[in-house]
Each structure stands twice: as structure tokens, then as C-alpha cells.
DOSEFI-411711 format. One record per atom (N, C-alpha, C): x, y, z; residue number from 1. Coordinates in pm, whole numbers. Example, Ala and Ser with C-alpha at 12.3 -4.5 7.8 and 13.67 -1.06 7.14 Angstrom:
+--------+--------+--------+-----+
:      x :      y :      z :   i :
+--------+--------+--------+-----+
:   1319 :   -569 :    780 :   1 :
:   1230 :   -450 :    780 :   1 :
:   1320 :   -330 :    780 :   1 :
:   1285 :   -225 :    708 :   2 :
:   1367 :   -106 :    714 :   2 :
:   1290 :      3 :    787 :   2 :
+--------+--------+--------+-----+
END
This chain:
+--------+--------+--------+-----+
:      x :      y :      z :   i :
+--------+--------+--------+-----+
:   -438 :   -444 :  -1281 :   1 :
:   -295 :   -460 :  -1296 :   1 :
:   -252 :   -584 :  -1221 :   1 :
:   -158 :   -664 :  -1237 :   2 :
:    -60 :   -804 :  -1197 :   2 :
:     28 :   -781 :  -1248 :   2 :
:    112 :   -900 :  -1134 :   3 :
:    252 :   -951 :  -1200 :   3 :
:    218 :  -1096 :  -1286 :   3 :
:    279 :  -1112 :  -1350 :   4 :
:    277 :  -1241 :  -1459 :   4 :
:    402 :  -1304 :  -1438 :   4 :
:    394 :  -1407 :  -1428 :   5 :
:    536 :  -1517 :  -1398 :   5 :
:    483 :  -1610 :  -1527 :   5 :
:    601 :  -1691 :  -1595 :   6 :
:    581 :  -1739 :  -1689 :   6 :
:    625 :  -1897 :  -1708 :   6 :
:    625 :  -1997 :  -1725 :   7 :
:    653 :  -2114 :  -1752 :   7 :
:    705 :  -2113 :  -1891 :   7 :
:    884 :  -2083 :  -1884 :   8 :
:    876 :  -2094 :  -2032 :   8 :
:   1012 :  -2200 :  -2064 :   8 :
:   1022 :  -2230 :  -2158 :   9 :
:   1229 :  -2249 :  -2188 :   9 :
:   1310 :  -2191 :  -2277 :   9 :
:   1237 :  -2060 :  -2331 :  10 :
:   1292 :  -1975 :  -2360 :  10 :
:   1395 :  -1849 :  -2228 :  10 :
:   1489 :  -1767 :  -2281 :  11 :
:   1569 :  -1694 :  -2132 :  11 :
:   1467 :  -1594 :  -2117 :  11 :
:   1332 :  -1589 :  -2237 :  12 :
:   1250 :  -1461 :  -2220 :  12 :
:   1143 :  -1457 :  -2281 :  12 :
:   1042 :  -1411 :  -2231 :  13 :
:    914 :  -1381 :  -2301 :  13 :
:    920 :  -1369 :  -2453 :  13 :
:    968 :  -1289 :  -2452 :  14 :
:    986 :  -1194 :  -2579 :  14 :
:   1069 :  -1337 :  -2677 :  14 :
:   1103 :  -1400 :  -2657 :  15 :
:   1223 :  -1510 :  -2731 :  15 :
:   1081 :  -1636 :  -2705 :  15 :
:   1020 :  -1670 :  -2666 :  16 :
:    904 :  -1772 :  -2596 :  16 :
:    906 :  -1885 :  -2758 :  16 :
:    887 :  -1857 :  -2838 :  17 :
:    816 :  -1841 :  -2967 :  17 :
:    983 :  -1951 :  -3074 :  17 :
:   1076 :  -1918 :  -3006 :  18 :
:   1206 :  -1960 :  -3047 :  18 :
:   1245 :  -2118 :  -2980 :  18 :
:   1166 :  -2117 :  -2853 :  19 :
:   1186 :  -2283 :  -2829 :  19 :
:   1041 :  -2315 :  -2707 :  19 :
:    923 :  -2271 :  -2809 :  20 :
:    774 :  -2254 :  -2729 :  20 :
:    766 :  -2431 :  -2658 :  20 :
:    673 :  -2456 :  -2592 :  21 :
:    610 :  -2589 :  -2528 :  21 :
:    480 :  -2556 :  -2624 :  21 :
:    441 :  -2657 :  -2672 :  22 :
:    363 :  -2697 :  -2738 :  22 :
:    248 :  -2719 :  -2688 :  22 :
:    138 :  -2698 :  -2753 :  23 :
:     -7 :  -2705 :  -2654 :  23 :
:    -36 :  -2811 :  -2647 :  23 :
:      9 :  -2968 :  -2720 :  24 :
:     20 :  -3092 :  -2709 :  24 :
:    126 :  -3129 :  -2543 :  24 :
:    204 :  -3076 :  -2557 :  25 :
:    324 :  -3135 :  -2461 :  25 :
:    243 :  -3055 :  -2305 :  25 :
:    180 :  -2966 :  -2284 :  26 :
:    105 :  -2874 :  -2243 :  26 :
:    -31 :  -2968 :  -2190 :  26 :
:   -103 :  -2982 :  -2289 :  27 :
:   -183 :  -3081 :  -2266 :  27 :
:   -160 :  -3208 :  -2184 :  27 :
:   -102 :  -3247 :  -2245 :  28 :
:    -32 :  -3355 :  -2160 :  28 :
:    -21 :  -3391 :  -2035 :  28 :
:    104 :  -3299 :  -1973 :  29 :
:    147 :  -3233 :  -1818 :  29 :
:    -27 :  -3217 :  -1726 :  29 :
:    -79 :  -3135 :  -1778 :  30 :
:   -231 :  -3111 :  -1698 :  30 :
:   -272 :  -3235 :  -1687 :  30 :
:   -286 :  -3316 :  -1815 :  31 :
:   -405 :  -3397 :  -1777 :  31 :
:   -366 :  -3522 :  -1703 :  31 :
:   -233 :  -3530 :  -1688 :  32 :
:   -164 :  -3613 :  -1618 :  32 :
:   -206 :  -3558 :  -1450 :  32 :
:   -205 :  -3452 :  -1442 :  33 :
:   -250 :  -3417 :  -1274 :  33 :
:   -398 :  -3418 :  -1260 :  33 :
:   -428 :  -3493 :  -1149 :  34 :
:   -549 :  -3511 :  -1112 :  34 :
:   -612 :  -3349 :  -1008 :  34 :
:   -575 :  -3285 :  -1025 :  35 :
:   -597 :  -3168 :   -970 :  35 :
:   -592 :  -3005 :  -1046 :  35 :
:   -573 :  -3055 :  -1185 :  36 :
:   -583 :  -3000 :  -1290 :  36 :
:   -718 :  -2971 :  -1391 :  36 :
:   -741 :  -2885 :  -1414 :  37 :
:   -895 :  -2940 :  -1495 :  37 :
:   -857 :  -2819 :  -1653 :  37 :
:   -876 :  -2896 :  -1721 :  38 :
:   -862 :  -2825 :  -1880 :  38 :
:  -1003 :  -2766 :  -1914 :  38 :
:  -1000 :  -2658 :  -1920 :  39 :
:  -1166 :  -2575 :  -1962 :  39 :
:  -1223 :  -2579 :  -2093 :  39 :
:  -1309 :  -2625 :  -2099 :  40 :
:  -1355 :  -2664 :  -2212 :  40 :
:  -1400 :  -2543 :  -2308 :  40 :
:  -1351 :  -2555 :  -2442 :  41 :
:  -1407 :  -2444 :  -2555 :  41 :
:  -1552 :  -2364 :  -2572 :  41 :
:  -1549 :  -2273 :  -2575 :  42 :
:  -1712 :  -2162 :  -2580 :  42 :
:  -1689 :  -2089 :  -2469 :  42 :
:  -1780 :  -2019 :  -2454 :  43 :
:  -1841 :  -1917 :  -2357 :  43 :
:  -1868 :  -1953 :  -2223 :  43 :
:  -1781 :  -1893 :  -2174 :  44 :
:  -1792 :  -1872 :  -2007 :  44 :
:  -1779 :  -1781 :  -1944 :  44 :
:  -1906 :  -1684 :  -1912 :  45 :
:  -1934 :  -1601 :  -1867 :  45 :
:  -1873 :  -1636 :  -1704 :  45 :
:  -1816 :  -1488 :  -1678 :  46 :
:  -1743 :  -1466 :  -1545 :  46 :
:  -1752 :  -1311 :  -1510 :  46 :
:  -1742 :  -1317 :  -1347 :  47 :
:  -1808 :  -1182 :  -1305 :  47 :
:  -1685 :  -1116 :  -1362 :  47 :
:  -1778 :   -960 :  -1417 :  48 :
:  -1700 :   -879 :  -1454 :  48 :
:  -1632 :   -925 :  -1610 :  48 :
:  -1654 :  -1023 :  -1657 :  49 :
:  -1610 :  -1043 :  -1797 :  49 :
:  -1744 :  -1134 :  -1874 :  49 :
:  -1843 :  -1033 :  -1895 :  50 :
:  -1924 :  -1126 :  -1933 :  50 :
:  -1971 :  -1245 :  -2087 :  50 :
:  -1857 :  -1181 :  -2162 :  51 :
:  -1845 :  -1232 :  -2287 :  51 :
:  -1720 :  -1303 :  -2299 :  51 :
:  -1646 :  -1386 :  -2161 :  52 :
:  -1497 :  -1450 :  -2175 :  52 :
:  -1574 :  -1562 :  -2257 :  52 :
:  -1456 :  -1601 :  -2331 :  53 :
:  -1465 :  -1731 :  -2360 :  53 :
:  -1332 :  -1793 :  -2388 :  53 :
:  -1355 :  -1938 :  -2380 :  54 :
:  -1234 :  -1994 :  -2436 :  54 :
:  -1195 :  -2058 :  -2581 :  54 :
:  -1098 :  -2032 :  -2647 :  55 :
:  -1112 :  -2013 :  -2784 :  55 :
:  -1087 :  -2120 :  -2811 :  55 :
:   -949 :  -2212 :  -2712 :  56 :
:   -864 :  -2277 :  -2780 :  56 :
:   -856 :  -2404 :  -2695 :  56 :
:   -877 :  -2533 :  -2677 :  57 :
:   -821 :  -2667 :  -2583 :  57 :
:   -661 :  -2590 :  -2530 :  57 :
:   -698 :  -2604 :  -2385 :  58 :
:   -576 :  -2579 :  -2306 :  58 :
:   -507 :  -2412 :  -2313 :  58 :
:   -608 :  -2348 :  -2378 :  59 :
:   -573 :  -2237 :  -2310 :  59 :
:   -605 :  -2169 :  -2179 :  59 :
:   -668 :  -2226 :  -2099 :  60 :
:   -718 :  -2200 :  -1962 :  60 :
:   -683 :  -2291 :  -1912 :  60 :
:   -658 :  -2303 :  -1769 :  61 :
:   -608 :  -2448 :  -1692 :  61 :
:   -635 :  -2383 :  -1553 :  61 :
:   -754 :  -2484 :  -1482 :  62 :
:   -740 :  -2425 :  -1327 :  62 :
:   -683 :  -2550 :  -1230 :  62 :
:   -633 :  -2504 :  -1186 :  63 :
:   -571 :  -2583 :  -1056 :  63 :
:   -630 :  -2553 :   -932 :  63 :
:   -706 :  -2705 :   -894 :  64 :
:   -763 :  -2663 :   -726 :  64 :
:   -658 :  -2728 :   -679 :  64 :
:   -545 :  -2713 :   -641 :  65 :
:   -469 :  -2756 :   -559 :  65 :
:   -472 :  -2645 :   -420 :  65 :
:   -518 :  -2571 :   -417 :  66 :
:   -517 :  -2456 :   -325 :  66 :
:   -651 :  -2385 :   -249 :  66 :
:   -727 :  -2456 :   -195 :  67 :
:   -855 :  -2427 :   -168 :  67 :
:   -857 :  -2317 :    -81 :  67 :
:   -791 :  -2229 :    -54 :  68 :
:   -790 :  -2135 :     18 :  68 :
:   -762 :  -2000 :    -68 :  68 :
:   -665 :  -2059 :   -192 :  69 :
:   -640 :  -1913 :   -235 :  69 :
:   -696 :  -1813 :   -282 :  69 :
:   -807 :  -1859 :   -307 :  70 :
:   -930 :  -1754 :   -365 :  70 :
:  -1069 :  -1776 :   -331 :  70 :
:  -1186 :  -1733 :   -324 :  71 :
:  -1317 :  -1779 :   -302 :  71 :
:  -1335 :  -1956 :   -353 :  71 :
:  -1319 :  -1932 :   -536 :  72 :
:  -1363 :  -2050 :   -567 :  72 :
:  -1228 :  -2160 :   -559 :  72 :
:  -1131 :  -2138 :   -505 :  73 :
:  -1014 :  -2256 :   -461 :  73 :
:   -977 :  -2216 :   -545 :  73 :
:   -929 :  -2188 :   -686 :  74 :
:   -867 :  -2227 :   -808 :  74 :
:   -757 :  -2119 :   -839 :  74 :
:   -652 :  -2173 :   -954 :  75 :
:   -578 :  -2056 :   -999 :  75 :
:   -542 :  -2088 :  -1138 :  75 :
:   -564 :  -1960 :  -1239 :  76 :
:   -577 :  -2011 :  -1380 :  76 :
:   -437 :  -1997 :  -1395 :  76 :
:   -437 :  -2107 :  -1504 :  77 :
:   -332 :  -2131 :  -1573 :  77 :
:   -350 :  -2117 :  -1716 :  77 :
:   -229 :  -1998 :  -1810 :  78 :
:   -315 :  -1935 :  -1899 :  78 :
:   -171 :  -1975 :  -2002 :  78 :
:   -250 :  -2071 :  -2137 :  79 :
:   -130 :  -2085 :  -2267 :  79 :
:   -127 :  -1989 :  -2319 :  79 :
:      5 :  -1952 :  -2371 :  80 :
:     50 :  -1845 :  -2470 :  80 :
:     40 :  -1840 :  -2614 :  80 :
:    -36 :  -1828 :  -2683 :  81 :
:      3 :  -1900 :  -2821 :  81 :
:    176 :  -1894 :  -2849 :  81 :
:    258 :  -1814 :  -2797 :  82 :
:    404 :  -1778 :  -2820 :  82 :
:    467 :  -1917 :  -2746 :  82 :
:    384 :  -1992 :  -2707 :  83 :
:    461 :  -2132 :  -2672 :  83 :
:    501 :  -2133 :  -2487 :  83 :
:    437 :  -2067 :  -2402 :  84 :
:    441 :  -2048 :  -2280 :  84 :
:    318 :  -2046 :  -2195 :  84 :
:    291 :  -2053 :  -2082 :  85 :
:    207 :  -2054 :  -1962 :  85 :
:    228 :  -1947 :  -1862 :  85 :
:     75 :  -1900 :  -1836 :  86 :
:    168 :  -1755 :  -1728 :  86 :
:     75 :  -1745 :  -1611 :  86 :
:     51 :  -1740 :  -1535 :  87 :
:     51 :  -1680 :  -1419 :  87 :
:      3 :  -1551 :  -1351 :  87 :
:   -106 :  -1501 :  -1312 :  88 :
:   -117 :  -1371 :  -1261 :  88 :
:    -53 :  -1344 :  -1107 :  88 :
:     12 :  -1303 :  -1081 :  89 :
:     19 :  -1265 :   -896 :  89 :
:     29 :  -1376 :   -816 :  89 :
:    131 :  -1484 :   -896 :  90 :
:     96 :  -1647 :   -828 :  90 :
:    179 :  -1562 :   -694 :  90 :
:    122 :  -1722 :   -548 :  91 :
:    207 :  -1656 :   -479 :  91 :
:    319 :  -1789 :   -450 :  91 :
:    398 :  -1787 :   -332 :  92 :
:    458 :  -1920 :   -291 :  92 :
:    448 :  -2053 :   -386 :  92 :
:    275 :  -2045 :   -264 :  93 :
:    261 :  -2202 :   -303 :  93 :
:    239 :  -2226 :   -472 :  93 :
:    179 :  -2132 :   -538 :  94 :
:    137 :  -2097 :   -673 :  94 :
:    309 :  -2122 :   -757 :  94 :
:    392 :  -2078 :   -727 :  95 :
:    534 :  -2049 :   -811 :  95 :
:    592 :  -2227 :   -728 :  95 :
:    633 :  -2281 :   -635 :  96 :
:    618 :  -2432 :   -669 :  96 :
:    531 :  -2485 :   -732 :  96 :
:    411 :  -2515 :   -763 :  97 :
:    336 :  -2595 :   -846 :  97 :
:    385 :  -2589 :  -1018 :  97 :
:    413 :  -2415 :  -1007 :  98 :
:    429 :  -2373 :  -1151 :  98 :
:    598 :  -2447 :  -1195 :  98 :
:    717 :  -2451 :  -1080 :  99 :
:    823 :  -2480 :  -1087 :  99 :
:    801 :  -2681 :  -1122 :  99 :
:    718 :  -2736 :  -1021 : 100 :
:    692 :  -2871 :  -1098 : 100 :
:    632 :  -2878 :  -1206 : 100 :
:    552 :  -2809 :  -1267 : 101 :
:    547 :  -2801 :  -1409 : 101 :
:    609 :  -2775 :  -1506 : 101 :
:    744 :  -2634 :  -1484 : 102 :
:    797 :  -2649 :  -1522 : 102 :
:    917 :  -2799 :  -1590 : 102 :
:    928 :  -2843 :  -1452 : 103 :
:   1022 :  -2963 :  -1449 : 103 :
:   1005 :  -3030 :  -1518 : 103 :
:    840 :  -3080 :  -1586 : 104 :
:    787 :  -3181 :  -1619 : 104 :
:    823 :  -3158 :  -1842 : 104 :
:    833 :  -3015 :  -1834 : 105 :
:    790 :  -2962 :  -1969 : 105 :
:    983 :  -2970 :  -2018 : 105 :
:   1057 :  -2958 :  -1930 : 106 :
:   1189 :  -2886 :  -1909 : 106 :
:   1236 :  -2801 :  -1978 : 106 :
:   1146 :  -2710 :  -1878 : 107 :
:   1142 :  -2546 :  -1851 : 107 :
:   1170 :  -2466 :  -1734 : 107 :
:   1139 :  -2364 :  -1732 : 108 :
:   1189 :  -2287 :  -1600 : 108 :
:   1092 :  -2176 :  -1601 : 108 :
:   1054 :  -2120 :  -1426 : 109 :
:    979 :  -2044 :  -1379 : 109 :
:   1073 :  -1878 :  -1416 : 109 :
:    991 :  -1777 :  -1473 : 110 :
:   1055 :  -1700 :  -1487 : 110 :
:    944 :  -1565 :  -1441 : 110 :
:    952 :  -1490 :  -1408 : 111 :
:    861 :  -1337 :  -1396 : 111 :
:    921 :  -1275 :  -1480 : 111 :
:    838 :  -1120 :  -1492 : 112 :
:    772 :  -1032 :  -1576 : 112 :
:    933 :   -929 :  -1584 : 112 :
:   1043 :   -921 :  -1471 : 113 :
:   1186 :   -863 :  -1470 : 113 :
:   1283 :   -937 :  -1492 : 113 :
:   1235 :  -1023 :  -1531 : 114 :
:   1373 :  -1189 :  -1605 : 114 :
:   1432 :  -1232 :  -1483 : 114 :
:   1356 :  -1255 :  -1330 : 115 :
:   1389 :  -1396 :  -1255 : 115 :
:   1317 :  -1467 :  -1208 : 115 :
:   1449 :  -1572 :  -1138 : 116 :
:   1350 :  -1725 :  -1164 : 116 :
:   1326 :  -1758 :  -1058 : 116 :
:   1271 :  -1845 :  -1064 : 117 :
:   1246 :  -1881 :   -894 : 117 :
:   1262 :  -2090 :   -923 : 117 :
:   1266 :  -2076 :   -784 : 118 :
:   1332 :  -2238 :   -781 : 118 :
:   1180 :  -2300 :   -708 : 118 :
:   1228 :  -2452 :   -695 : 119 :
:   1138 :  -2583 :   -621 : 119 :
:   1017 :  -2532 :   -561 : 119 :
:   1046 :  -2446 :   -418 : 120 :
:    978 :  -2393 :   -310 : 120 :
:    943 :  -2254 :   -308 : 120 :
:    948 :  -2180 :   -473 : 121 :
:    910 :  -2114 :   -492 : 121 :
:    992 :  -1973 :   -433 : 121 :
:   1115 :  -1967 :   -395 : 122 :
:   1184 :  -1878 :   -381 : 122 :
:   1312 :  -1834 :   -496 : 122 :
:   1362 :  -1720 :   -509 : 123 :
:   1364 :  -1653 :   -605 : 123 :
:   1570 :  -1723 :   -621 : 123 :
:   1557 :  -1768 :   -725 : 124 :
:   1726 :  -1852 :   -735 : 124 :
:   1790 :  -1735 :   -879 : 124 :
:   1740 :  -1677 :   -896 : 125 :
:   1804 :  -1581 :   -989 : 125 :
:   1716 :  -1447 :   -978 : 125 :
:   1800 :  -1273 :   -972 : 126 :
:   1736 :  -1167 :   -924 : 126 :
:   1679 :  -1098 :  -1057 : 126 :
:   1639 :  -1036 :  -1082 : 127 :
:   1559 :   -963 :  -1126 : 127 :
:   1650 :   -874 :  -1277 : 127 :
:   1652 :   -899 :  -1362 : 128 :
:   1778 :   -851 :  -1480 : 128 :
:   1745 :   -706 :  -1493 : 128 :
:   1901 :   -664 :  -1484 : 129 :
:   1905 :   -487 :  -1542 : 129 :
:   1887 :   -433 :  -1623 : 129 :
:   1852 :   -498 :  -1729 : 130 :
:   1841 :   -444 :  -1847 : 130 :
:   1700 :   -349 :  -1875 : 130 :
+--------+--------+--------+-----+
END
């Protein structure tokens, strides 16, 4: 189980698909960061998933910007075909990086209860009632 935060410019997941980022415009943004690495298509076996693979250019994206946050430094960055980027359990520093990406796409950081979070990764809109 995770939380999923989303890079989108849609107001919602569910809407993503109505004004998606493009896996071109997507492409782009990554390969412009030197701390970005785009995973290349086929089979990549990973513990505990031994038949992952990647189907599609730019549907996986790891970012070592964070050499601490996990064993191997990295944190995936995962395209939507619905026209979005998401996030498992980013934390802080994870939800700024995702917020300058956003910026770059002009989009906005959103989680899994419809809020957003700003620059430094703190939360600028709460969590929707619906």
C-alpha cells in the first residue's frame, strides 16, 4: 500500500486525460535534468517483481537527486498513459523536485485526497471533502 501524489494540470486524476502532459513534453523536462535518467524499454527484473518491465519510453523515470532516500539513491517517476506522473510516498524533498517539474510542464503537485502542495513541498491547498 502508498500514497500517490500526482503531477498533473488537470483539478484531478480522474479528469488527467482532459488536459494530459504529453509523453513528448514529459520527455523533454527529464532529459533536460542531468539527474534524471529515462529507463530504457524491455525487461527489468527487480526484487520482488521479477517479470517488471518497461513497456513504453518515459514511462519510468528515476531521479538520483536524493542519495539517501533509499538503498539504491533513486525515486521512480511513473507516466500515466491518462497524461500525468505520480509518485509513491514521495516525501519533502521528493514533492519539491516533483513541484519544479511541475512548473516546468505548467502543472501542479496534487495527492491521492485533491491537495496540493507548493515550492518546498508543503501542503498550499487541504485535502477536498468530497
Amino acid at each position: 500500500m502508498g500514497y500517490y501524489v500526482a503531477i498533473l494540470r488537470s483539478p484531478d486524476i480522474e479528469s488527467a486525460s482532459e488536459n494530459p502532459i504529453s509523453r513528448e513534453e514529459w520527455l523533454a523536462c527529464v532529459r533536460d535534468d542531468p539527474k534524471m535518467r529515462v529507463l530504457p524499454t524491455g525487461p527489468m527484473p527487480l526484487p520482488g517483481m521479477p517479470h517488471f518491465r518497461v513497456r513504453i519510453e518515459g514511462d519510468e523515470v528515476w531521479w538520483s537527486g536524493l542519495p539517501d532516500v533509499n538503498p539504491e539513491g533513486i525515486v521512480w517517476f511513473t507516466y500515466v498513459r491518462d497524461g500525468y506522473i505520480e509518485v509513491k510516498n514521495p516525501d519533502e524533498d521528493i514533492l519539491h523536485k516533483m513541484h519544479e517539474i511541475a512548473c516546468k510542464l505548467n502543472a501542479r503537485v496534487r495527492g491521492e485526497e485533491g491537495e496540493e502542495y507548493g515550492e518546498f513541498g508543503e501542503m498550499t491547498k487541504p485535502p477536498s471533502d468530497d
